[in-house]
C-alpha positions in Angstrom: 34.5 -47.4 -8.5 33.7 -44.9 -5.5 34.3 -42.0 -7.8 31.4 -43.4 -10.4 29.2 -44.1 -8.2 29.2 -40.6 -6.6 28.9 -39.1 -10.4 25.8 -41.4 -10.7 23.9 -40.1 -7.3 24.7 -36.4 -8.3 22.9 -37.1 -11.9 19.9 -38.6 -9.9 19.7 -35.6 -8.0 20.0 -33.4 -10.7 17.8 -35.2 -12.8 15.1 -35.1 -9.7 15.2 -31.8 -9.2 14.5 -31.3 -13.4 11.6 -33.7 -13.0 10.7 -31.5 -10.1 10.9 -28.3 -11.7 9.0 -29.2 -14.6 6.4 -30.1 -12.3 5.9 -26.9 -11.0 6.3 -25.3 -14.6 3.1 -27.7 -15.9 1.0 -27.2 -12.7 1.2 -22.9 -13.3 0.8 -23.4 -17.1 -2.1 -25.8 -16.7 -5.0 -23.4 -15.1 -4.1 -21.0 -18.5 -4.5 -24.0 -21.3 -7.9 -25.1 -19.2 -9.4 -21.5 -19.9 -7.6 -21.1 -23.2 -9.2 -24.2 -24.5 -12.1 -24.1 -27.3 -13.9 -26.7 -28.2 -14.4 -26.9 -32.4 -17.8 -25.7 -32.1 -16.4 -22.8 -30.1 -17.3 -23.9 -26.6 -15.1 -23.5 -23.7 -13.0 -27.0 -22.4 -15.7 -26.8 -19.6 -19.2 -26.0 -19.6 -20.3 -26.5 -16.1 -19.0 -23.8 -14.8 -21.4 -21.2 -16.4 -24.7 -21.7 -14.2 -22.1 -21.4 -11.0 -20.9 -17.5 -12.2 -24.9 -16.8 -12.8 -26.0 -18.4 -10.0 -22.8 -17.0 -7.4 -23.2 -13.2 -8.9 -26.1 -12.3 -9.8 -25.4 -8.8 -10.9 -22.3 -8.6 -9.8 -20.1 -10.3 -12.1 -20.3 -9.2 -15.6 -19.2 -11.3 -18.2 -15.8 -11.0 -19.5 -16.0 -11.0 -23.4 -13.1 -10.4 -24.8 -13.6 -8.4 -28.4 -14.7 -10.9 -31.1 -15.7 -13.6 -28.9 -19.3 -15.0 -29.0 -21.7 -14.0 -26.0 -21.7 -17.8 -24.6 -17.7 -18.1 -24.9 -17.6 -14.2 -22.8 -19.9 -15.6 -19.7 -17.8 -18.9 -19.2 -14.5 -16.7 -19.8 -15.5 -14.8 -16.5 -15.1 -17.4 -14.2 -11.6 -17.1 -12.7 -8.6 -19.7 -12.8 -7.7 -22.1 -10.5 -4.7 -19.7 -9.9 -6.7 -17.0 -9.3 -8.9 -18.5 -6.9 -6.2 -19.9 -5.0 -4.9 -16.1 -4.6 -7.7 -14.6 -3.9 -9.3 -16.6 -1.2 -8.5 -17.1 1.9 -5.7 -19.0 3.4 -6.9 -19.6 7.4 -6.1 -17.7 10.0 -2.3 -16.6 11.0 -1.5 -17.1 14.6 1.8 -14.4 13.8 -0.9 -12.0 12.6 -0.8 -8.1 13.8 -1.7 -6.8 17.4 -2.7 -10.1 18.8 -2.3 -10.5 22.7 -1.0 -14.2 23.8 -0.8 -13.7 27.1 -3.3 -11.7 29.9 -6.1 -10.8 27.5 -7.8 -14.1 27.9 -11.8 -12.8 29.2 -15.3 -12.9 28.1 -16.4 -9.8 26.7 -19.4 -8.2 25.5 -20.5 -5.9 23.0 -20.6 -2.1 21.9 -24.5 -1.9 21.6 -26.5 0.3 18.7 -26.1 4.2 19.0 -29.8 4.4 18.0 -32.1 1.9 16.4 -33.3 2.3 12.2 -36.1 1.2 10.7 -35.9 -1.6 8.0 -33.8 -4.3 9.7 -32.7 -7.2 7.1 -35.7 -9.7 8.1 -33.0 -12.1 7.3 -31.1 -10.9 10.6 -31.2 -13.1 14.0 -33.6 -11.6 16.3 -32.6 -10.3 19.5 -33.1 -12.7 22.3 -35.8 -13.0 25.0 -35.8 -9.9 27.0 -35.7 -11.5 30.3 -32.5 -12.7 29.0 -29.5 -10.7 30.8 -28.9 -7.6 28.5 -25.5 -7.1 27.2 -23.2 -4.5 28.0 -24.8 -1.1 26.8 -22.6 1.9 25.6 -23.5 5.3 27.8 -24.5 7.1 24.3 -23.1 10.2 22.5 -21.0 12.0 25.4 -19.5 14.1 23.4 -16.4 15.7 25.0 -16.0 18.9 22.6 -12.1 20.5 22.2 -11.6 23.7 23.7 -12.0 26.7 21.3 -8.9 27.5 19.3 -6.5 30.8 19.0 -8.9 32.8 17.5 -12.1 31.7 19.7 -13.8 29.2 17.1 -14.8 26.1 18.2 -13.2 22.8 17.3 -13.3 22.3 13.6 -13.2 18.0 14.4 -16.1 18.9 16.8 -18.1 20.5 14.0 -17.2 17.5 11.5 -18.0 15.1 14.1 -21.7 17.1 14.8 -22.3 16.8 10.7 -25.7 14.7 9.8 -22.6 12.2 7.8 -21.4 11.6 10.7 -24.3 10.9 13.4 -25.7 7.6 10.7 -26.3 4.6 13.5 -25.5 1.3 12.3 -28.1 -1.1 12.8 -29.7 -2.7 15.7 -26.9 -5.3 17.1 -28.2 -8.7 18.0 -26.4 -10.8 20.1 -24.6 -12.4 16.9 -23.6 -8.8 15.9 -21.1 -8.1 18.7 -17.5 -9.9 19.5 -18.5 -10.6 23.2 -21.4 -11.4 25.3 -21.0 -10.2 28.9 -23.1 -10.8 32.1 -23.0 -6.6 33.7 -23.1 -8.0 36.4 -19.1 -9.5 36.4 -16.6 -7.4 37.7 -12.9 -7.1 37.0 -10.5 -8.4 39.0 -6.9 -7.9 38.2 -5.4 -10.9 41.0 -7.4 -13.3 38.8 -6.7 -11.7 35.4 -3.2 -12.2 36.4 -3.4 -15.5 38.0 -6.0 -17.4 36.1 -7.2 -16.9 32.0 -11.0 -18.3 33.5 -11.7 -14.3 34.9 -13.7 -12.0 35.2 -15.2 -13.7 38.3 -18.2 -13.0 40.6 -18.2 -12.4 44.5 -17.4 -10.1 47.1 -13.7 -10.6 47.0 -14.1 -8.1 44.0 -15.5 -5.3 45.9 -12.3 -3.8 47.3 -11.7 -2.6 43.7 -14.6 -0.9 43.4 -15.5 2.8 44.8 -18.3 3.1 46.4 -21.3 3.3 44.0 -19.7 2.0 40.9 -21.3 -0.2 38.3 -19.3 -3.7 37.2 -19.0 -2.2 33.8 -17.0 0.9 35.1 -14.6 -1.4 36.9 -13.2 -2.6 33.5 -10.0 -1.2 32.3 -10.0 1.1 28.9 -8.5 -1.6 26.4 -11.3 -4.5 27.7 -13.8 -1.4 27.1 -12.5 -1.5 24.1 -12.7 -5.2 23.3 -16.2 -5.5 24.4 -17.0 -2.6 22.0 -16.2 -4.6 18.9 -19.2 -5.3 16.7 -19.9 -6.8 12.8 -20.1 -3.2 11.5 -17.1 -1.2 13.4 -13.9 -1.7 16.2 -15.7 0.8 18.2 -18.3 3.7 18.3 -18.1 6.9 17.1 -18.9 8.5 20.4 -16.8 5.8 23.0 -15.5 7.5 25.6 -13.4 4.7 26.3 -11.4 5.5 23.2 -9.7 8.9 24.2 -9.5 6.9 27.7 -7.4 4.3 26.3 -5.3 6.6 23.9 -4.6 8.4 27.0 -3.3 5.1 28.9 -1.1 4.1 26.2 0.7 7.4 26.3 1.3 7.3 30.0 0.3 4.0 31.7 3.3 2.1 33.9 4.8 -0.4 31.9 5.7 -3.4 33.7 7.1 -6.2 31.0 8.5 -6.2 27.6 8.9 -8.9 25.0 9.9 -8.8 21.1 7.5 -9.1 18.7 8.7 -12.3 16.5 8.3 -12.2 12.3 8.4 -9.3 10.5 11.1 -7.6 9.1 11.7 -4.9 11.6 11.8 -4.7 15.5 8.6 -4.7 17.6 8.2 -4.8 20.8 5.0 -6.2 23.1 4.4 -3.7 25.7 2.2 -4.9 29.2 1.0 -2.4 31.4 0.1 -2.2 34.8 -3.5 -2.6 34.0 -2.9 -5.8 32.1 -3.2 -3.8 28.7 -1.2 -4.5 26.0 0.5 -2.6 23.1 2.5 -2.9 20.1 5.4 -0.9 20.3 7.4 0.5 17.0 10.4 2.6 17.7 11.3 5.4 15.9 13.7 5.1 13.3 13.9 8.5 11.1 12.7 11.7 11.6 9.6 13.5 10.5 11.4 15.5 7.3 13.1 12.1 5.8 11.5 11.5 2.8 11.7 8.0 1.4 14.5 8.0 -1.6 12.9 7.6 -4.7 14.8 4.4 -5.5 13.4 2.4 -2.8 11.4 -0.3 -3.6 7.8 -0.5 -1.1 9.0 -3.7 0.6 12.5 -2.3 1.7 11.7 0.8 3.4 11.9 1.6 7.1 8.3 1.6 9.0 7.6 4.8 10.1 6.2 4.7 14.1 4.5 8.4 13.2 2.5 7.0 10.2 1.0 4.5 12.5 -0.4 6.9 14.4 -1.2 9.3 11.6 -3.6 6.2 10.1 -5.3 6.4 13.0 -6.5 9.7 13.0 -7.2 9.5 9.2 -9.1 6.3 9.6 -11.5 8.1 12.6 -12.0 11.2 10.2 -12.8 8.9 7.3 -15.7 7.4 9.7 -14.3 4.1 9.0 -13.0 3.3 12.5 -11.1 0.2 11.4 -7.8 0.9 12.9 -7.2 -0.2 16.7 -6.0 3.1 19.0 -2.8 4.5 18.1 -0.5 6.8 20.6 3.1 8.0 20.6 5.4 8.1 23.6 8.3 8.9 25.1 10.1 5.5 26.6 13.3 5.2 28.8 14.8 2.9 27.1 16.6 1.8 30.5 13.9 1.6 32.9 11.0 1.2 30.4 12.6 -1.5 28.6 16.0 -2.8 29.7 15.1 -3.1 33.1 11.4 -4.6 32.9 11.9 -7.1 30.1 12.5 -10.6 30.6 13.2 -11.9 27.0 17.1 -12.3 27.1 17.5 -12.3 23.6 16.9 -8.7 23.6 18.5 -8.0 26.8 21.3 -9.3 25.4 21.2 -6.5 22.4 21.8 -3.5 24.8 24.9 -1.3 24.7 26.1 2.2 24.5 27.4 4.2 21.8 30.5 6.1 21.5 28.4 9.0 22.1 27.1 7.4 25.3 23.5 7.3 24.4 21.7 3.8 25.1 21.4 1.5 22.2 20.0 -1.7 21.6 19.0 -4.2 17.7 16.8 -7.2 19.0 16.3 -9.9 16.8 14.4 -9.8 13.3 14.4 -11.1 9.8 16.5 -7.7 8.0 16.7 -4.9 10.1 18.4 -6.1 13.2 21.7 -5.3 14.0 24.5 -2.9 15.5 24.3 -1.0 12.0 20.6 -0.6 12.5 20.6 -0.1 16.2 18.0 2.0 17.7 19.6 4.5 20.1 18.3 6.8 22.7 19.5 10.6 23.8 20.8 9.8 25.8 18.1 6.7 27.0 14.5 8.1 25.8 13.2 6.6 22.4 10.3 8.2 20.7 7.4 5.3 19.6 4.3 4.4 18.5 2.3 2.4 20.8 -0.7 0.1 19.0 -3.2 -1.4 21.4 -3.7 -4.9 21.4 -7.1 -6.7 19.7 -8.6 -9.5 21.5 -6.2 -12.7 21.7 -6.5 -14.8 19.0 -8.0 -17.8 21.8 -11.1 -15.7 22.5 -11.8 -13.9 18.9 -10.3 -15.8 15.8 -9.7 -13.7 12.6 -9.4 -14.9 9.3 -6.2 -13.4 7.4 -6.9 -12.9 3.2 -4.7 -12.0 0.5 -5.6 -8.4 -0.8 -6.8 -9.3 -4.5 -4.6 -6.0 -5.4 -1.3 -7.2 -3.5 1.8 -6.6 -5.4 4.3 -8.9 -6.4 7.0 -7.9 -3.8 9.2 -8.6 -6.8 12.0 -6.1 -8.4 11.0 -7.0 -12.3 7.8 -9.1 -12.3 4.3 -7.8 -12.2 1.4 -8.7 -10.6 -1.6 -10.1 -12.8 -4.0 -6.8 -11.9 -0.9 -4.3 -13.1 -1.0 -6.4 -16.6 -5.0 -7.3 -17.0 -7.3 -4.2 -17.1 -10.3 -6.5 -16.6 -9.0 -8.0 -13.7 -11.6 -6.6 -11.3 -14.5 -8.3 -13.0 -12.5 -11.7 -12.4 -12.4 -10.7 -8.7 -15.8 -9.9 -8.5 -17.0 -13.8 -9.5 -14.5 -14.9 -6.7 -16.1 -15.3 -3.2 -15.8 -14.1 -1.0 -16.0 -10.7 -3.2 -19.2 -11.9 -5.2 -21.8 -11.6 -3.4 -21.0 -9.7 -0.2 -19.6 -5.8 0.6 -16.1 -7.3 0.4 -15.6 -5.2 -2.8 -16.6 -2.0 -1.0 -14.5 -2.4 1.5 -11.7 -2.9 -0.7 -12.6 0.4 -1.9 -12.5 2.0 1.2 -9.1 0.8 1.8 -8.1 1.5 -1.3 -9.1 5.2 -0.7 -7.3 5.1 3.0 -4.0 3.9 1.4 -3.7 5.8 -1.6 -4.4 9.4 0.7 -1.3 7.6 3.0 0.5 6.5 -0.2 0.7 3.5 1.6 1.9 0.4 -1.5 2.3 -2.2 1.7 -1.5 -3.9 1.7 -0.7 -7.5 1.3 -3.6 -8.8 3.6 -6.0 -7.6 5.6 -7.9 -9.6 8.6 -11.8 -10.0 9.4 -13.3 -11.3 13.0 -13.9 -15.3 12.0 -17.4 -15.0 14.5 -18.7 -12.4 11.7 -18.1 -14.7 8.3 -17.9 -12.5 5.5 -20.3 -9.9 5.9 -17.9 -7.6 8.5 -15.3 -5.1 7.7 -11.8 -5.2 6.7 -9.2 -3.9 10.2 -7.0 -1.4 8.6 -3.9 -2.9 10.4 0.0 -2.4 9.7 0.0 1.0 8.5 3.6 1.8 9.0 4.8 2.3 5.2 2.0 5.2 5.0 3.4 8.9 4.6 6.7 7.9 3.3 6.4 10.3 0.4 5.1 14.0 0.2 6.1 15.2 -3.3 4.8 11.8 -5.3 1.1 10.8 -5.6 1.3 6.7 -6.2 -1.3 6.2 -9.1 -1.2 2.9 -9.1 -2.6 2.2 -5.5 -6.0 3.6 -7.0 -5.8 0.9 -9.5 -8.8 -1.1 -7.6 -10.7 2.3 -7.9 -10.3 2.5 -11.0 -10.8 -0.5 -12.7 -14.1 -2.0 -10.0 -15.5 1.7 -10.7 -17.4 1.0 -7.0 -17.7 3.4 -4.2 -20.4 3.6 -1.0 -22.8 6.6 -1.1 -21.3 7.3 2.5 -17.6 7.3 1.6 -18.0 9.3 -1.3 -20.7 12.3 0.3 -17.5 12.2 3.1 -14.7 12.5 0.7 -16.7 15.3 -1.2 -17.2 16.7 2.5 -13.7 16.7 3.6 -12.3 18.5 -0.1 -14.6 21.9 1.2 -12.7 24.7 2.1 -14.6 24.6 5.7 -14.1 20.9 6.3 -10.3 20.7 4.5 -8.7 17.0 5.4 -5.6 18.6 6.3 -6.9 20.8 8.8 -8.3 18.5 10.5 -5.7 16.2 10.6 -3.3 18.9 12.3 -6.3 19.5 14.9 -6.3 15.7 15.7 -2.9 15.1 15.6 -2.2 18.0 17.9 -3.4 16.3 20.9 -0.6 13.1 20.4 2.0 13.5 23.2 4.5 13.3 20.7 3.2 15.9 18.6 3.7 17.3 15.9 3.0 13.7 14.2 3.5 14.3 10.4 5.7 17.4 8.3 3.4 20.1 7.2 4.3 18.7 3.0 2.3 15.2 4.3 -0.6 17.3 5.6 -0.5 19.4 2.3 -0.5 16.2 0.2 -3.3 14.6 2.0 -5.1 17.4 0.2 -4.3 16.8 -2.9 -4.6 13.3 -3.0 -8.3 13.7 -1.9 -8.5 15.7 -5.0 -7.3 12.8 -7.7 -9.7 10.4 -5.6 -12.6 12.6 -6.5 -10.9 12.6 -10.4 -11.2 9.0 -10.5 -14.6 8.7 -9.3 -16.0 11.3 -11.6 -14.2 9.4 -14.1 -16.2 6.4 -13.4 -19.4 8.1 -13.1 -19.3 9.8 -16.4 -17.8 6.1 -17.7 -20.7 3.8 -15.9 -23.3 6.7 -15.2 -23.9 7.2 -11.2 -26.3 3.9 -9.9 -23.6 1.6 -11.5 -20.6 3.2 -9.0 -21.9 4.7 -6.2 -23.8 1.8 -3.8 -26.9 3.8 -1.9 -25.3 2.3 2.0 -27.3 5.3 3.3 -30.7 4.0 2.5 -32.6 2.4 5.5 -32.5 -0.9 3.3 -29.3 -1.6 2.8 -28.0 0.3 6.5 -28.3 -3.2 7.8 -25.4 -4.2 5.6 -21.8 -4.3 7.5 -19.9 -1.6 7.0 -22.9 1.2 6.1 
């Protein structure tokens, strides 16, 4: 009797988990038979939608006939899926998201002002406030701090780029809605109550001792709050910062005092505090320069590289998109850098030493975490990349979307844009990608990846404060430069099938492919200045060249296919320079 009825509860569970199965089989199928659906008189299942797609892109989303089909049956096509919708948008903010601080970083900041005010502000823009209301934090201007002249006596060639008309375009008046952080000037920084209480900066005389004699509030502040309060709608910080080079110099060399594993991801991180409260994301090296991803991996299982992140820095600054957060390499003692400072015992716990006596330790992480993947010192210094921290999560929310263009992280299926050739225009009647810049933007990082041959964009992250009409932060760029002797085509697929580009991005790309102004010599000037130079092997410098060259392919592609006013966005007229991202 026992024995049947143990036969009868496993056929209940089976026969749930059938049920359950089909389920999920009906609910995929369904959003397909909704759109596949005519009517006899030739009708879509649903006619409502139509005056939605007109009225949420006007001139923006094209209608998607397919060949045969009536004109009326083409414009209700367009809209996407339920599916795709539910891909595209976003899906809230990620507290495990990259380079957020939990733990010191907890101030009010203010904001990177204007590096020179333009005519024709959007008259749809908030207006500044009252000027007898306390100004906010102002940037000291265009100090320009030029490289000393080279071997031969020229002068910098990234001083020269830097000095081109491209590259001196202001972005637009910031109001006070513009910029991350309000501050009052007039607070100081004090580090006993940035370590003692999250409520700082604070006013009062007890903060004098920190100050020499003669020095403003604002010059008290360490390089990465600089930083923080430099964030704006339209960039993560100004061409011209000083604070930048400051804090890429501190990252390299500051004291650091704790250390604390990074959790999620598939590979070891480490959170890096330094003595001036800073923080960093720390990624070890695990191959050398000349290691060349086999051409058998898949994207999702190779190792991140700690040089790429700092390569995507420079390439980002050189681009003029300024959407990556300071990058520097270092040299760590793994012993008194790490071992000795850290108080998370799960990684203490992960130290040991090789036969070959060099210091080793794993940590803890979801693949790459163990004796066999050991990170190992000679005999205790470990090269790394060192990320600084964006503002904590508590003080500056950002909203985490799926890239429309993500792959399917899958070793046989595709995703839908690899298999649709019209997918883009089915993107482009999805908000948030309707009726803002989003789209751009895509194309921007599009651009930045494919010049990396970076396939790992799965989502990108905005500032919440800005809504939608911000840029995209280039974050978690450590699959870049894998490969020097293949070009992957298939990250220019959004390129290629939205046929979109900003005047600004492509007069730069057409800029950097002169002989005068050649991308990879540039790079090598930047990159010279790392402490752990040289960053990337002379074939990844060579390539960026002539990747640069199939970008400007495609384009002229497009152009010749659409004509030039239907790809290339005029971001350089006074009109639209009020726009985020120029």
């Amino acid at each position: 009797m026992k024995m049947i009825l143990v036969r009868r509860f496993r056929v209940l569970i089976l026969m749930v988990f059938l049920v359950a199965c089909a389920l999920h089989i009906v609910l995929d199928l369904l959003p397909k038979l909704e759109r596949r659906a005519v009517r006899p008189s030739g009708e879509p299942g649903c006619s409502c939608a139509q005056p939605a797609v007109e009225a949420a892109a006007p001139g923006w989303a094209k209608a998607r006939g397919r060949p045969g089909e009536p004109a009326s049956a083409a414009g209700d096509g367009g809209w996407p899926n339920k599916h795709t919708l539910r891909i595209l948008q976003d899906f809230s903010s990620d507290p495990s998201s990259n380079l957020t601080s939990h733990s010191l970083e907890k101030l009010p900041a203010a904001a990177d002002p204007a590096e020179g005010a333009l005519q024709g502000q959007d008259p749809g823009r908030p207006r500044p406030r009252d000027p007898a209301h306390r100004p906010l934090l102002r940037d000291p201007g265009p100090r320009r701090s030029v490289p000393p002249p080279g071997p031969s006596g020229d002068s910098s060639l990234l001083a020269k780029l830097f000095e081109h008309p491209l590259y001196q375009v202001s972005v637009p008046p910031l109001t006070e809605d513009d910029v991350l952080f309000n501050v009052n000037s007039d607070i100081r920084f004090n580090p006993k109550a940035a370590a003692e209480n999250p409520d700082w900066p604070r006013e009062g005389t007890e903060n004098e001792e920190f100050l020499p004699t003669g020095e403003a509030a604002v010059d008290s502040y360490p390089n990465w709050l600089k930083f923080h309060i430099g964030i704006n709608r339209y960039e993560l910080y100004s061409r011209h910062n000083p604070a930048i080079e400051a804090l890429l110099r501190d990252l390299s060399a500051q004291k650091i005092t704790s250390v604390a594993m990074k959790s999620g991801g598939t590979q070891l991180k480490l959170i890096m505090t330094f003595q001036n409260y800073g923080q960093a994301l720390f990624k070890p090296m695990k191959q050398t320069r000349e290691q060349e991803t086999p051409p058998d991996f898949f994207y999702f299982s190779d190792y991140e590289r700690h040089n790429a992140e700092i390569a995507a820095f420079h390439l980002d600054r050189i681009l003029d998109f300024r959407r990556v957060p300071p990058v520097a390499g270092r040299m760590v003692n793994m012993t008194k850098e790490i071992r000795d400072v850290t108080r998370d015992k799960k990684l203490w716990r992960t130290f040991f030493i090789s036969p070959a006596n060099n210091i080793c330790f794993y940590g803890e992480c979801s693949y790459y975490c163990s004796t066999e993947h050991a990170l190992c010192g000679k005999p205790d210094q470990i090269e790394g990349s060192l990320a600084a921290f964006l503002p904590d999560l508590s003080l500056a929310k950002r909203k985490t979307w799926r890239n429309p263009w993500r792959r399917s992280y899958h070793k046989r299926k595709k995703a839908e844009w690899e298999v649709d050739p019209d997918y883009c225009e089915e993107v482009k009647q999805t908000p948030p990608y309707d009726s803002s810049h989003r789209v751009l933007d895509i194309m921007d990082m599009t651009i930045f990846d494919f010049l990396m041959g970076n396939m790992d964009r799965h989502h990108y992250e905005t500032f919440e404060k800005f809504g939608n009409e911000t840029f995209i932060i280039h974050l978690d760029n450590g699959r870049g430069f894998g490969k020097y002797s293949h070009d992957e085509l298939s990250i220019l697929v959004p390129l290629q099938q939205c046929c979109r580009i900003r005047k600004s991005t492509y007069l730069r790309l057409q800029l950097l492919a002169k002989e005068e102004y050649r991308l990879s010599l540039l790079m090598a000037e930047s990159l010279r200045k790392d402490r752990v130079a040289p960053i990337l092997y002379r074939p990844h410098l060579e390539a960026l060249d002539r990747r640069l060259r199939i970008v400007l392919q495609a384009i002229r592609d497009c152009v010749e296919k659409d004509g030039p006013h239907s790809v290339v966005e005029d971001d350089l007229d006074p009109e639209h320079r009020a726009s985020p991202g120029r």
